[in-house]
C-alpha positions in Angstrom: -21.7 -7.4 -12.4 -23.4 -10.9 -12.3 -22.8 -11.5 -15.8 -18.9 -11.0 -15.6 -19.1 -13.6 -12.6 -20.7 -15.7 -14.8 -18.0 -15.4 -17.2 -15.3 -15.7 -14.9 -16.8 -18.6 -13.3 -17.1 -20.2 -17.3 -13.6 -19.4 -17.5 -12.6 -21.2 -14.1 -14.5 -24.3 -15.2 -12.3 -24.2 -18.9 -9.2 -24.1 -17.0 -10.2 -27.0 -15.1 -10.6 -29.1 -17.4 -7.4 -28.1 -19.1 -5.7 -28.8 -16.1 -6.9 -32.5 -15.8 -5.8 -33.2 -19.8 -2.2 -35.6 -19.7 -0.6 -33.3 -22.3 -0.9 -29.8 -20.5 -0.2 -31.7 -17.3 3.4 -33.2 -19.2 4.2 -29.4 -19.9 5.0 -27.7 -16.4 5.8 -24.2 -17.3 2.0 -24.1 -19.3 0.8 -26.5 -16.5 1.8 -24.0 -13.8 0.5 -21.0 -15.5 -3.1 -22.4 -15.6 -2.6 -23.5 -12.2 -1.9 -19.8 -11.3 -4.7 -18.6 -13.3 -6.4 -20.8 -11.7 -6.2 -19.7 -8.5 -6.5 -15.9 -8.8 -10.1 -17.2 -10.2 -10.9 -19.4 -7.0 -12.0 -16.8 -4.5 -14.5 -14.9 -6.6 -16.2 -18.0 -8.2 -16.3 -19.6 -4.6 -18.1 -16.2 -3.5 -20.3 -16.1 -6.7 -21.5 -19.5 -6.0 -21.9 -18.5 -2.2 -24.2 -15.6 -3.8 -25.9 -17.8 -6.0 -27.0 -19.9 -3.5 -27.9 -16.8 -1.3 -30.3 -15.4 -3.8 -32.0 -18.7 -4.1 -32.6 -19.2 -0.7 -33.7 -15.8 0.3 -36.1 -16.7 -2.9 -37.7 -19.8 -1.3 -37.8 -18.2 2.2 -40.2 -14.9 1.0 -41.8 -16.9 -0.7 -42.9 -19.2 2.6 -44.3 -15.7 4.1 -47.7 -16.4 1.9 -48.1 -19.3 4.4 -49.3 -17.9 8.1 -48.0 -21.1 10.0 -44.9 -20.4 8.4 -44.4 -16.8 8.4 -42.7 -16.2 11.4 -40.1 -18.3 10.9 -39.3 -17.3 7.7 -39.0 -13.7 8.7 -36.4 -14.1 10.8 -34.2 -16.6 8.3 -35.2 -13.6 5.5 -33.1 -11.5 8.1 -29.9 -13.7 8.3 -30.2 -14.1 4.8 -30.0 -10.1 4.1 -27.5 -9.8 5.9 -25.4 -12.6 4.2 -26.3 -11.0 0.5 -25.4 -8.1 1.1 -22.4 -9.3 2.7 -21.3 -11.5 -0.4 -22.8 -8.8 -3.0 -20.1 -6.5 -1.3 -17.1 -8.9 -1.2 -18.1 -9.9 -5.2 -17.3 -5.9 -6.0 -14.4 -5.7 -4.2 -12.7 -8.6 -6.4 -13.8 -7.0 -9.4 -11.5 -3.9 -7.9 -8.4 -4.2 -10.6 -5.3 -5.2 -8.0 -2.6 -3.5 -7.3 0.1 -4.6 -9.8 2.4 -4.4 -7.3 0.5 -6.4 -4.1 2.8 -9.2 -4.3 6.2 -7.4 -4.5 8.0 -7.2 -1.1 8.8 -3.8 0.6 11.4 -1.9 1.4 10.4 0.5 4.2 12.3 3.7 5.4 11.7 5.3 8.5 13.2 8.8 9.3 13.1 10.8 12.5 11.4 14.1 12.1 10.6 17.1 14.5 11.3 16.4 17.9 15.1 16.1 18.3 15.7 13.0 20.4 12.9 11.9 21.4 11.6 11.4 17.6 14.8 9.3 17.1 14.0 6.9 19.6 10.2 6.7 18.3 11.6 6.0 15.3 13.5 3.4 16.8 9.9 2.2 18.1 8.1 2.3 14.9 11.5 0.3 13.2 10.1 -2.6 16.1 6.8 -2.6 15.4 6.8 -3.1 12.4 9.9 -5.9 12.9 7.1 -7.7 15.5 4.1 -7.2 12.7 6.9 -8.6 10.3 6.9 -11.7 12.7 3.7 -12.4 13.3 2.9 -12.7 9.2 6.2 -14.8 9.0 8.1 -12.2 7.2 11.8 -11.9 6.9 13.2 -8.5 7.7 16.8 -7.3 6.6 18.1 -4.0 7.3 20.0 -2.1 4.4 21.1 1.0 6.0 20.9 2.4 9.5 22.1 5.5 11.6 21.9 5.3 15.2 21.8 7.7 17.9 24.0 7.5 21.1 20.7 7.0 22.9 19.1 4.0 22.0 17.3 6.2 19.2 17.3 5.9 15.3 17.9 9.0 12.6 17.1 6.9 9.8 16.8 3.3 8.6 16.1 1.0 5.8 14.8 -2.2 5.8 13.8 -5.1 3.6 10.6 -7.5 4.2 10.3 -10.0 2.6 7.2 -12.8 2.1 4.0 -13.2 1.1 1.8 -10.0 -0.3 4.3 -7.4 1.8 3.5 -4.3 -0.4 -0.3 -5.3 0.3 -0.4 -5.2 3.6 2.2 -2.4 4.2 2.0 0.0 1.5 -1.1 2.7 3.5 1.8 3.1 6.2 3.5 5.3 4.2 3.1 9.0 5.8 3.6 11.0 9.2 3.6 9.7 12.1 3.3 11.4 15.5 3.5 10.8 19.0 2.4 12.4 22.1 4.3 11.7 25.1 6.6 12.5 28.5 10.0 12.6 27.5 11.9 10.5 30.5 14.4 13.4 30.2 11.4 16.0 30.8 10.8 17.4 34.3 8.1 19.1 34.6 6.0 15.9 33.0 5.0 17.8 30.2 3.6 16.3 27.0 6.0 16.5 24.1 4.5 16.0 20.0 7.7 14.4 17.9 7.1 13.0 14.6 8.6 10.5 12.1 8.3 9.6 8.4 7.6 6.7 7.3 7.9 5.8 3.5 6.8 2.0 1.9 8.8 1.3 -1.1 8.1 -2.2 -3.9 11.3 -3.7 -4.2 11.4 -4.2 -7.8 13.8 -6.5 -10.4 16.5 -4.7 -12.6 14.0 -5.4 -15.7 11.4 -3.3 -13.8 13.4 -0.4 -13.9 16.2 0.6 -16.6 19.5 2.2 -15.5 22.2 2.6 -17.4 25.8 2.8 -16.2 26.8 5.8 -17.2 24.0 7.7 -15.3 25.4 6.8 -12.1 28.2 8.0 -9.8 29.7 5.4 -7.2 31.6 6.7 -4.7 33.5 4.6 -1.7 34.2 5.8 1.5 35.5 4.8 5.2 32.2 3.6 6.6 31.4 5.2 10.1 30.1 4.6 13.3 30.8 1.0 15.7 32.7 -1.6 13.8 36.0 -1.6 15.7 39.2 -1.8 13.4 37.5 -2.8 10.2 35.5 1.1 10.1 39.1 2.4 10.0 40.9 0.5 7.8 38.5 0.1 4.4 36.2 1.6 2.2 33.3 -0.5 2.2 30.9 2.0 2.5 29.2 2.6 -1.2 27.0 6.2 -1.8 25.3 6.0 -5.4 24.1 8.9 -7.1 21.5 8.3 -10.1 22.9 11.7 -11.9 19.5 12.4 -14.0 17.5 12.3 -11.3 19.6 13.4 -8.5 18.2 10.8 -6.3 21.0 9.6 -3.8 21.3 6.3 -1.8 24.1 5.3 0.4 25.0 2.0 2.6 27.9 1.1 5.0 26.3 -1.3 7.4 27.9 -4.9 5.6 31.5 -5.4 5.6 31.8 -6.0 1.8 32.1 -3.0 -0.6 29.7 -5.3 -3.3 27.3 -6.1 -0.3 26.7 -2.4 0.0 27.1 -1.8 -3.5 24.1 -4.6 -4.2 21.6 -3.2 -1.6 22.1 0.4 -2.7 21.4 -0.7 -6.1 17.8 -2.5 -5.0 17.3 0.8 -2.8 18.2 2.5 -5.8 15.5 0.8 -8.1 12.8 0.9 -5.6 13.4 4.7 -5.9 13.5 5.0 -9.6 10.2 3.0 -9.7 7.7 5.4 -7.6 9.2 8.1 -9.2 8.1 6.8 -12.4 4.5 5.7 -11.3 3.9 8.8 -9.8 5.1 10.8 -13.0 2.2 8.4 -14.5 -0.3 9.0 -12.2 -0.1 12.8 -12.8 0.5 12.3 -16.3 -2.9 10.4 -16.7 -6.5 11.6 -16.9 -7.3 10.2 -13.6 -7.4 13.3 -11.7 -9.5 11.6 -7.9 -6.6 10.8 -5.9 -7.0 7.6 -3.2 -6.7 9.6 0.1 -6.2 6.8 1.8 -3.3 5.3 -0.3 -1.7 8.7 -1.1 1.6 7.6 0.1 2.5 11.5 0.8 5.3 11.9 3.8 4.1 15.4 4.5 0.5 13.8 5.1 0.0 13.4 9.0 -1.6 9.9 9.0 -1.6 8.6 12.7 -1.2 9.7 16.1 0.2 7.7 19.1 -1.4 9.2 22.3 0.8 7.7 25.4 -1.1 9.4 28.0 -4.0 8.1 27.1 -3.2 5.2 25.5 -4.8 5.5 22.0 -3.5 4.9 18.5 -6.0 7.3 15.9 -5.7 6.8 12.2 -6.5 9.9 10.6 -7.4 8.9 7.0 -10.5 6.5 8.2 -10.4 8.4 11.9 -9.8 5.1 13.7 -8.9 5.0 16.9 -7.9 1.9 19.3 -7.2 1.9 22.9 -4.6 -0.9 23.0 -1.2 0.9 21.8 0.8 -1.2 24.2 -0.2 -4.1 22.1 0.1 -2.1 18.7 3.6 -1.3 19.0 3.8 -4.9 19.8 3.0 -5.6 16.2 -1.0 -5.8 16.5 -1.9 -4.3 13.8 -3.7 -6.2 11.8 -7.4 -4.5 12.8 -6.3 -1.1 11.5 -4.6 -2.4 8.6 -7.4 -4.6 7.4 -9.4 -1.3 7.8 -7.3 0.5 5.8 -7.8 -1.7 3.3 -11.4 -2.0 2.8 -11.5 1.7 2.8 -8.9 1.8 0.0 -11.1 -0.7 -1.7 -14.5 0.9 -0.8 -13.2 4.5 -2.3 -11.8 2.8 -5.6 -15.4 1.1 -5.5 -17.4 4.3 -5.6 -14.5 6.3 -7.5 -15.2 4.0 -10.4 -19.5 4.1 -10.4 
């Protein structure tokens, strides 16, 4: 491990140095390439310099133990230091876990009402906000593609875009069942009710990521429904595309504009097309270990929201916090960070 930080830190210091010469600085596209380079590099030579330094002081400080005035003292920086190597020597194998190709893409997120009647609709329609508030706090832009609402308040189904920095990242281990345990305001006796919604976290991907030609699709246009006052009765903007190979279907009538709708079934479309093919190439390939935590699977119950008493349980790393007033407020950031290093520790050991 050690020697490909040594050759990645080699590599950092070439770039450098190419970065500082007048004639690579006179050619932006090749400038900014290096500069990009560059800075997926930065972290992991800063840490493998951190290290270095670790190791050499942990080096000096044992070796202080031989003197009895000093021994004291130097036991107890030995055990700060331990702690910080093996700190650093864990956060050095992590960035030598390969990255997600797509980490950077934004996501498009569906969220669909399951068991539960009602009452999952209008959970849904409380999952669709938290994740809007998490959205918020990270500075993301969200734009819904396609909704249907409930006369209640509650939500069937919707579709949404977020866009910003490292989306996918962040968002991607959300994808599964979600449950909640509750007293339906409509229920009587005060009994607890279990209702459940899917959640599924999609890359949004360019038309060169995915190739689809014309005449494998059907496009059909129809009077939109739902609230919209005159404009739902008079025209058919609403756009439902069918990818005939496949059989996958997508469908949008919340903008006014037949090519609006057209345009965002199309993206929904890709997005579709794309996991479809990465998961025919992750059961096509040889790697049989499949990341639990990252499965993606819908029919995989991945969290529980306990009103009653208050709790929010992650199943996949059995997590559980006790502040689920401020979750569905959007803090989620301790559970998804967890997430994340158990993704990373099991892609860690699944490659030893």
């Amino acid at each position: 491990m050690l020697d490909q930080f040594q050759e990645l830190e080699q590599r950092f210091e070439d770039l450098e140095l190419k970065m500082s010469d007048p004639e690579v600085i006179s050619d932006q596209k090749k400038y900014q390439e290096l500069v990009y380079a560059h800075s997926e590099l930065k972290q992991g030579v800063e840490q493998f310099r951190e290290y270095q330094t670790c190791v050499r002081d942990l080096a000096e400080a044992r070796a202080m133990l031989s003197d009895p005035e000093m021994a004291e003292l130097a036991q107890e920086e030995i055990n700060g230091l331990e702690e910080s190597h093996a700190r650093l020597e864990m956060s050095l194998k992590r960035f030598l876990v390969p990255a997600d190709p797509n980490d950077h893409r934004n996501a498009i997120v569906e969220i669909r009402a399951g068991t539960g009647g009602e009452e999952a609709s209008l959970f849904c329609a409380e999952l669709y906000r938290m994740y809007q508030k998490y959205s918020d706090t990270k500075q993301w832009k969200v734009e819904v593609m396609s909704q249907s609402l409930t006369g209640l308040g509650g939500v069937k189904e919707i579709c949404f875009l977020v866009a910003g920095k490292q989306v996918f990242s962040r968002l991607k281990f959300e994808s599964g069942t979600h449950r909640v345990q509750r007293v339906p305001e409509t229920e009587a006796s005060g009994r607890v009710h279990t209702s459940a919604a899917t959640v599924a976290i999609l890359p949004e991907v360019e038309a060169v990521d995915v190739d689809i030609e014309t005449k494998d699709l059907r496009i059909d246009t129809y009077r939109a429904s739902g609230a919209g006052g005159q404009h739902v009765n008079k025209t058919d903007s609403a756009v439902r595309i069918t990818h005939i190979p496949t059989g996958l279907v997508v469908a949008c009538q919340d903008e006014r504009s037949q090519f609006q709708n057209k345009d965002r079934c199309m993206r929904l479309l890709r997005a579709k097309l794309y996991e479809k093919q990465v998961e025919d190439q992750a059961q096509a390939s040889a790697q049989a270990r499949k990341i639990q935590v990252g499965s993606g699977d819908r029919s995989q119950k991945i969290r529980t929201y306990n009103y009653p008493q208050r709790r929010v349980t992650d199943h996949r790393i059995n997590m559980t916090l006790y502040t689920l007033e401020a979750f569905l407020q959007g803090d989620m950031e301790g559970m998804i960070d967890a997430l994340i290093a158990a993704d990373c520790m099991e892609k860690l050991q699944g490659s030893q």
